[in-house]
N, C-alpha and C positions, 0 to 999 in steps of 0.2 A: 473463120468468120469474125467481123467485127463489129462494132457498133457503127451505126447510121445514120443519129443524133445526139446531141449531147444539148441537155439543157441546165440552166444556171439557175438558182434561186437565192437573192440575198433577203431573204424572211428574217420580217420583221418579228423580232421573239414572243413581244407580249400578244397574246390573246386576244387582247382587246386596247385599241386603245382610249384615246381621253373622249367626250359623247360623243363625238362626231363619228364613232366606230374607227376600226383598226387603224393603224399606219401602213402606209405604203410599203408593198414588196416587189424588188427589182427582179424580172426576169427575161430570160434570154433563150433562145435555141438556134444551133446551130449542126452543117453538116460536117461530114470528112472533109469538102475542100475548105472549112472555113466560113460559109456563106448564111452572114444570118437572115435566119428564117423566117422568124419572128422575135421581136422584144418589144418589154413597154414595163409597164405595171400593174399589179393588183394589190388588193384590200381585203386581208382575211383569208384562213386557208382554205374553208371552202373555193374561194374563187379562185385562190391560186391552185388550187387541186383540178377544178373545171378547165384552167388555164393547159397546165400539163397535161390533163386529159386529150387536147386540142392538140397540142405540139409534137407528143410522142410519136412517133411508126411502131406500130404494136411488134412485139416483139426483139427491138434491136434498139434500144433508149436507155441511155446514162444520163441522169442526173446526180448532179453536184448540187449541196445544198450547204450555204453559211447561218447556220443555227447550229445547235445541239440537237439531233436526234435518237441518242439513246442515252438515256440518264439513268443510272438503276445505282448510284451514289450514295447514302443519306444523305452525309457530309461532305463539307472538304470540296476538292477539287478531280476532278475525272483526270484518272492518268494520262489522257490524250491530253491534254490541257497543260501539265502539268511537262511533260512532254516539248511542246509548241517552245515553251519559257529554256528549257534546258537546251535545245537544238538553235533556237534561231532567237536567243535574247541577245547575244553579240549584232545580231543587227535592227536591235531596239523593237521587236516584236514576241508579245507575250499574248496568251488568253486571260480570256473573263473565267471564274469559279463557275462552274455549273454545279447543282445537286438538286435530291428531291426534292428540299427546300425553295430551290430559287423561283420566284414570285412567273417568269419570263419563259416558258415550255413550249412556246408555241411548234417546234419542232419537232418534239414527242406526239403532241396532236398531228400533225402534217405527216408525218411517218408513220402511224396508224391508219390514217384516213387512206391512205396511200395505197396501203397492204391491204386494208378493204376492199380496193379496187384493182386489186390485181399485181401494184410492184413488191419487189423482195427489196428490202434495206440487203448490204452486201460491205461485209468491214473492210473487205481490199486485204484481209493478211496471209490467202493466196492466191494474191493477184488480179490482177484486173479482170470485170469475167467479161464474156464472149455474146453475149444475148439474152434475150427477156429485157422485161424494165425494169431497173433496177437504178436505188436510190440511193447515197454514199454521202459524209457528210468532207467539207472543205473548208479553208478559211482561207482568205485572198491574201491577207498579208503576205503568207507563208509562200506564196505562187508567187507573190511580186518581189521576196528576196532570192527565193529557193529555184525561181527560172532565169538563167544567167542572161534570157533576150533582154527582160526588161532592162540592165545595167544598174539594178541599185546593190553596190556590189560592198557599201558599208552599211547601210543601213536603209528602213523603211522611210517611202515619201511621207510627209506630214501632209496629207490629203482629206483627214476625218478632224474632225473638232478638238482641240486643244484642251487641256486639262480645265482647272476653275479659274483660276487665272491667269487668261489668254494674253499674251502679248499687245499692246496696240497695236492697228494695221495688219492683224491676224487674219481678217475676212480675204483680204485684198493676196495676202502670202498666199494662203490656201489655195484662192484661185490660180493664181500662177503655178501653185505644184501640181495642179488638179489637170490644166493646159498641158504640163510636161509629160505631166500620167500618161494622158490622151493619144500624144504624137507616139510614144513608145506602144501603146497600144494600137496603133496604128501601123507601126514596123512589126507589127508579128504576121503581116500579109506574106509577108518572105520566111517567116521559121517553120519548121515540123512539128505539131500541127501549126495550118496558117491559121489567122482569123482576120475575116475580112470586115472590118466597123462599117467600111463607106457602103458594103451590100444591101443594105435596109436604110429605108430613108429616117425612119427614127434614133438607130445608131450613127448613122451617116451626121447627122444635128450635133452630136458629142465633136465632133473635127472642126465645123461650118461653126459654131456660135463658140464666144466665150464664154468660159466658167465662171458663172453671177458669185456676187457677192454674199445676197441675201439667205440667211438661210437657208427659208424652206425651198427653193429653188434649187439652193444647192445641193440640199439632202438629197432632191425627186433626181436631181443628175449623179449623182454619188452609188445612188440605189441602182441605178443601170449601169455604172460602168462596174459593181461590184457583183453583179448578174454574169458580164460580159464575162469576166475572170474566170466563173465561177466555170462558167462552160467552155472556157477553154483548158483551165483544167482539167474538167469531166476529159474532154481530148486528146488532151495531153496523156493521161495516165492509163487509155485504154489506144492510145497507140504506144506508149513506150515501156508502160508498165511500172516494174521495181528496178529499171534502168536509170527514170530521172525521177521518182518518187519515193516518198517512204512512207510505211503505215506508223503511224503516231497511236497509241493505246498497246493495251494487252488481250491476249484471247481469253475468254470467259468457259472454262472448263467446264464440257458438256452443251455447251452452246455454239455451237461453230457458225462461224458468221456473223454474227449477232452483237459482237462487241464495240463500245463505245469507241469509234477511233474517227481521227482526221485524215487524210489522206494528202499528204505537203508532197511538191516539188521540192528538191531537192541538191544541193552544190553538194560535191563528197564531203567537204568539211563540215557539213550540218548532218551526217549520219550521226548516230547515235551508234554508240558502242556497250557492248553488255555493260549492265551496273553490276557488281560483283552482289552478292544475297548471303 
């Protein structure tokens, strides 16, 4: 038995954010053939908890989520993290430091709220599971070097916001690698698992429109195609498993299941090989 949805969440970290309340979070669901089901956004994890709430088939629901969902760190950097940098910095993709400290947890709340309501977080370090709803953390970069459909076969699109000092005619670049993202997203209607963008007329808009310039437009389209991701690799990894993926973190002794990890696509040259202790 397999799973029957897969949904994507790019959660927004902070808590809260500036008056106007939280930032936007991209989300997405889709099925075994690829067909999305629903996507858009929400505002806050309550709502994106009500959102899932919505989306799941009780019982048989993968979600992928790009946040940190389990922190238990002071300091420092989460092995998985730390991990991310050592596997797939060759192709210019590294994480953010999480710890108890970081100001940004919104994924620890969301994975709480979550388990209240019935899902199990599930670290993937033996394997993909089979059913219930269950919650597993991802990070897109890592699916768009680490999945050979896409073709970025040296390194990460420049699709997210450029450092402090951005290039001129940096808005305009973006967009065009953002359009490119798009159409290869678009060719995964032909790979194992497919996905299909044009099924939903609101992902369907990601193909039909160009990618704006301006910011905050860009960010609200950014946020859904890093949703899209998200639940295709929720897909990916419970149809193929530790075939095309690998579990990034360490197991937490006496806690099985439970450990902070990411769960990355995978080229065999991005496996990790034991570090000698």
């Amino acid at each position: 038995m397999g799973m029957r949805r897969f949904i994507g969440v790019d959660l927004a970290w902070a808590r809260t954010g500036t008056r106007i309340g939280p930032n936007e979070t991209g989300v997405a669901v889709i099925d075994e053939a690829g067909t999305v089901i629903d996507c858009g956004w929400t505002r806050g994890v309550e709502e994106t908890v009500a959102w899932m709430a919505e989306a799941a088939v009780e019982g048989s629901t993968l979600a992928f989520v790009d946040a940190p969902l389990v922190v238990d760190n002071p300091a420092g950097q989460r092995p998985c993290e730390r991990e991310v940098g050592r596997r797939y910095g060759r192709w210019k993709v590294s994480a953010n430091s999480t710890n108890q400290n970081s100001r940004h947890q919104a994924g620890v709340l969301l994975r709480a709220r979550l388990q209240e309501s019935g899902w199990a977080y599930h670290d993937g370090l033996d394997g993909p599971p089979t059913d219930g709803l269950v919650l597993s953390e991802c990070y897109p970069y890592t699916t768009l070097v680490g999945a050979a459909e896409f073709g970025y076969d040296l390194e990460r699109p420049r699709y997210k916001r450029p450092g402090r000092r951005p290039p001129q005619g940096w808005r305009l670049t973006r967009a065009q690698v953002c359009d490119a993202l798009i159409a290869r997203l678009a060719g995964l209607a032909e790979a194992d698992p497919p996905l299909l963008p044009a099924s939903h007329p609101v992902s369907r808009r990601l193909m039909t429109e160009p990618s704006p310039e301006r910011d905050a437009p860009y960010k609200h389209r950014e946020d859904l195609i890093d949703a899209l991701l998200c639940a295709w690799t929720a897909a990916l990894w419970s149809r193929h498993g530790l075939a095309r993926c690998q579990v990034l973190g360490e197991a937490v002794p006496g806690r099985p299941g439970s450990a902070p990890t990411i769960i990355a696509p995978t080229r065999p040259e991005q496996r990790g090989t034991p570090v000698a202790r």
